[in-house]
Structures are given as structure tokens and as C-alpha cells.
N, C-alpha and C positions, 0 to 999 in steps of 0.2 A: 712327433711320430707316435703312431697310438699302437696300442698292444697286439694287434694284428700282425704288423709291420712287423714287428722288433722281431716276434716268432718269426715269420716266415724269414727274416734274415739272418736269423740264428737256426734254420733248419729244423726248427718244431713244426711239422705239418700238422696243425692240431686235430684233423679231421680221421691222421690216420691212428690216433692214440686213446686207448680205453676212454670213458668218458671220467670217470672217477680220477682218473691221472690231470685230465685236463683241468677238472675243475679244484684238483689241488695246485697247479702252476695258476691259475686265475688267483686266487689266495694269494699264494706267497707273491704275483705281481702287486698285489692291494696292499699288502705288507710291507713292498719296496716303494711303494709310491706313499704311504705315510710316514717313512723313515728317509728321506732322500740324503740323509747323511751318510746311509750305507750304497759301498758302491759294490759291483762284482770284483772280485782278486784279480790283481793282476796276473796276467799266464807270461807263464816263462817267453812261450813265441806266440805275439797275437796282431792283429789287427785295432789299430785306435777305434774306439765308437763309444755310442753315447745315447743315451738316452733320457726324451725331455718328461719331465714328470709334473714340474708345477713352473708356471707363467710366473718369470720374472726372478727363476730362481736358477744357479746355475745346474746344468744337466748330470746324470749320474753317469760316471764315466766308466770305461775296465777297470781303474788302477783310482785310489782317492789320493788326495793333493799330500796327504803324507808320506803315501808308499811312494810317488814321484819324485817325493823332495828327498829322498835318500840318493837320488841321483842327480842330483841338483835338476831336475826335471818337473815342468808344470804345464800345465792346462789352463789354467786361471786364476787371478788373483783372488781369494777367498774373504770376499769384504763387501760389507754394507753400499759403499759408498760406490758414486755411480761415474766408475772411468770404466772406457775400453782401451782394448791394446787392437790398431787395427795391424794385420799383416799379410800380404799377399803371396801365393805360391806362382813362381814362373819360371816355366819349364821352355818358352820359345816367344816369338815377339809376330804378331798377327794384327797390328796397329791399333790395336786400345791403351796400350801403357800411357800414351802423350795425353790423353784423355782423362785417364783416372789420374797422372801425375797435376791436370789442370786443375781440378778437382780436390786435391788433396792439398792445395798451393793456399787454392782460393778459399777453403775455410780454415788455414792455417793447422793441419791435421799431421804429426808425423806417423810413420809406416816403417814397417820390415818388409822387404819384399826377400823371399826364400831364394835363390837362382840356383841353378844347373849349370855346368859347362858349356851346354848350348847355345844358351843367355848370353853369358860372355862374350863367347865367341863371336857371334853375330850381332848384337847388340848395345858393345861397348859404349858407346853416345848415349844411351839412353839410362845405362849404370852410372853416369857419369851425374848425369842430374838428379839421380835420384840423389847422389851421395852429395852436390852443392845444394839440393834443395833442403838437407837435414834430415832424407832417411838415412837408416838401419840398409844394408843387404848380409843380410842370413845364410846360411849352408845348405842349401839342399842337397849334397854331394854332387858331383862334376857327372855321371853317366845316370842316376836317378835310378838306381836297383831297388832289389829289393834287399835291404839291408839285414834282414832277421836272419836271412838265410847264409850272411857271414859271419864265417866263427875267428877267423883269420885277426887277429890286432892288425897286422901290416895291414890288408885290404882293407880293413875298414877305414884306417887312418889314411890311407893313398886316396880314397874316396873325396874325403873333407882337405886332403893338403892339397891334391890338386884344384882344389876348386880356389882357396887359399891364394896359390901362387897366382894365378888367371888374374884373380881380382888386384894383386897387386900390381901388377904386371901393367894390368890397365889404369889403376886411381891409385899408384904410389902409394900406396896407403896398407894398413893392418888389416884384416878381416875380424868382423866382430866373432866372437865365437857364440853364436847361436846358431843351433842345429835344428833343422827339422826333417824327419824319416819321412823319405820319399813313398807315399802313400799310407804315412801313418802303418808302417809295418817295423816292428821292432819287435826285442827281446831285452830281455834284464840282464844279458851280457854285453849287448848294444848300448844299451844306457850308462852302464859300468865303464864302458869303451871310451865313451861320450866322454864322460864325467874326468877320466883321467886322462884327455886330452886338453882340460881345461872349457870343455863346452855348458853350456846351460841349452837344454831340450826343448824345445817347446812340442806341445803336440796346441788344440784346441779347443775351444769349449761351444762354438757357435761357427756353422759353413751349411752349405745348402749345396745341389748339384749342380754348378754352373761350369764343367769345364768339356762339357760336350759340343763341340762347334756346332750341330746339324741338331743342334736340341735343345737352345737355348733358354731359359726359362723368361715368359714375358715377367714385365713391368710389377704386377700383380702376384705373381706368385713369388716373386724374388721378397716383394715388400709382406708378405705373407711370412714368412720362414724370419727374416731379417729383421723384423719388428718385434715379431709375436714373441719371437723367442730370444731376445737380447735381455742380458741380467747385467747385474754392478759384477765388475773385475773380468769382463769378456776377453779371451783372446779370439779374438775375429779373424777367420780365416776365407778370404777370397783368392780369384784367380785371375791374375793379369790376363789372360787370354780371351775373359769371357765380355760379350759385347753386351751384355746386359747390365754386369758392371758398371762398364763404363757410361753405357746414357743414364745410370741411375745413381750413379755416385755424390753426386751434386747431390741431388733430391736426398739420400738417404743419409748425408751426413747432416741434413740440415734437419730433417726429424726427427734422429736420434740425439741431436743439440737442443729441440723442443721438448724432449723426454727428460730432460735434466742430463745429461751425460756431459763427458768432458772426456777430450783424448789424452793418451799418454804412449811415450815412446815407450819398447822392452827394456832398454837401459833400464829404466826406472824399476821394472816391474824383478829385474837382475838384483837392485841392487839393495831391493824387499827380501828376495830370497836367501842372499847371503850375511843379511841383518838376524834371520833368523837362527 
């Protein structure tokens, strides 16, 4: 994403700002892109984002991977060495999942995939495989709010317990306590919330636009973003719903395996975190 971008989506119009202003935020971008170990502070209530500065390095995030880890909260593993974490956000089932699940069988790849209540509900059977085939299913909270905007402990915990019991309900089984905020909207009371519910956070460190049905991104621009910009200790964020995903899942896990890379489940990446 080049420095154009980041302004206009940070609402810097630079065309309407003295010129001498502008070309001290050019500076201190040039300062941030030599220093990529500095990241912006985290804000009490923000929006996850990120921004790529150098190829093959991971991106600068709101919040750096220490201020997360006070919450037992991460973006990505911070390491040389070249594993991904892949994980899927899915909010409703529009028949790609059987696809990316053929996909991720066939190169032996485990996955989180995040659910919603909705998930559940209508697509019991296909939760089912995910969890015999040896993924992860994650918390995306059961109605998918915006979470920043509760200050409530109760509501927020009803949030994650009902999604909790769904899952049980359906595969007998515990839910892993990993959380992911429904649109990457949180606060550092939220993570706090998290954290004393026994959750580890993930947000992520690499995702593209793919969850527009009528806007698919082709072939090309998916292996564009997904290529160019994967580093060692990636948490990889796709979306079961996008059908670009799935005709290209095959293909991209088998170039990201020609790069040197290796998969690993979030267990693992959990239980780096609590080593520390």
C-alpha cells in the first residue's frame, strides 16, 4: 500500500494542507519506513491496520507485538524463520468452504477458521470437518458487532459464550479460546476483557479485499497482494466466503511452499506466547 493510500485512509487530503506541512509528514513517512520497528501507538478505540513498508518484512501495525502481548494479543509471530499461521474469517457459508477445506487437506495445511453464530447455525456439517480434518475454529463472537463500542464485561463475555456453547452443542467438544474482533475493531478494554476470559487475540499481519461477493478480486491481483507481501511468522487472514479463495487456494499454497515456507497451526503460535 503506498503512501498515497495510507493518507487518504487516514483522512490526510494532502492537497488541502499548507505545502510546508505536507512535505514534513513526507519526512517523517521516510523516517518510518527506515525504522519499521516503530509502529503507530495503540489508541484506546481503533481500527486494526497496517501498513507495508519493505518486501518480505512483516508490516507496521497500530499497536507493536509488545504492546499486544500485554494482552496476550498478537498479529504475528516475530521470527526469521519462514512459517505461516493460515486463518479464515467466516461470517455465513456461500459454497466455497468444501473447496478451500479440499485444498487445505491436499497439502496437508492446518487452519483457524474465526465463525459467527451464523456459521453455526446453518452450517453445522461443515464445522464438523473442519474440526475431524484437524483445524482450529476461533471466536468471532456469535452476532459479529462492533465490539470497541462495548464497555459492558457481561456483553462482551455473552458475545464469545454464546458462540462457546453453539459450538459445543454441535462437536461435543471445548472451544479453543482464540478471539478475533469482528472487523478488527477493538479497544484496550476489549483486549483486557479478552485476556481475563482466558482468550488469546489474534488480529493480523497479511489479508487483501476479498470479501465483497460482486467484487471479487481476479487470479492476478489476489497472487499480487498474497505473494508480494507474505514475511516469516505471517498470520494469514482470508475469507471463507470469497470464491477467489477458493479456485486459488491450491495454486497459492503451493507457491508459498516453493518460497520456503512451512505451515503451522495457532496452538503453536499460543504456546510461543505463553513461553514468553
Amino acid at each position: 500500500m503506498n503512501l498515497l493510500k495510507n493518507w487518504k485512509q487516514a483522512g490526510c487530503l494532502l492537497l488541502l494542507l499548507p505545502f510546508s506541512f505536507a512535505i514534513g509528514m513526507l519526512a517523517a513517512a521516510i523516517v518510518l519506513k527506515n525504522h519499521p520497528q516503530e509502529a503507530v501507538q495503540a489508541s484506546a478505540n481503533g481500527n486494526w491496520g497496517l501498513s507495508f513498508q519493505t518486501e518480505g518484512a512483516p508490516p507496521i501495525a497500530n499497536a507493536t507485538a509488545d504492546q499486544l502481548a500485554k494482552y496476550n494479543a498478537c498479529y504475528a509471530e516475530m521470527t526469521d524463520e519462514k512459517v505461516l499461521y493460515l486463518t479464515f474469517d467466516a461470517g455465513y457459508e456461500n459454497g466455497n468452504t468444501a473447496k478451500i477445506l479440499d485444498a487445505l487437506k491436499k497439502h496437508q495445511v492446518p487452519a483457524t477458521f474465526f465463525v459467527v453464530g451464523n456459521y453455526l447455525e446453518t452450517s453445522p456439517e461443515l464445522v464438523k470437518r473442519m474440526v475431524d480434518e484437524g483445524h482450529f475454529i476461533g471466536n468471532h463472537t456469535y452476532h459479529h458487532p462492533d465490539m470497541s463500542k462495548i464497555s459492558s464485561k457481561d456483553a462482551f463475555q455473552k458475545e464469545l459464550t454464546d458462540l462457546e456453547s453453539k459450538y459445543t452443542e454441535i462437536t461435543g467438544l471445548t472451544m479453543p479460546k482464540y478471539y478475533r474482533p469482528p472487523q478488527g475493531k477493538y479497544s484496550e478494554q476489549n483486549l483486557q476483557m479478552a485476556k481475563d476470559l482466558g482468550y488469546t487475540t489474534f488480529f493480523w499481519s497479511l489479508a487483501y479485499v476479498d470479501w465483497y461477493q460482486d467484487k471479487q478480486p481476479s487470479k492476478q491481483e489476489a497472487f499480487d497482494k498474497l505473494l508480494g507481501r507474505i514475511h516469516p511468522g505471517a498470520v494469514i487472514l482470508l475469507h471463507s466466503t470469497s470464491s477467489t479463495n477458493a479456485a486459488i487456494l491450491d495454486e497459492l499454497l503451493t507457491k508459498w511452499k516453493e518460497m520456503g515456507y512451512t505451515f503451522r497451526s495457532l496452538d503453536m503460535l499460543v504456546q510461543k506466547l505463553q513461553a514468553k
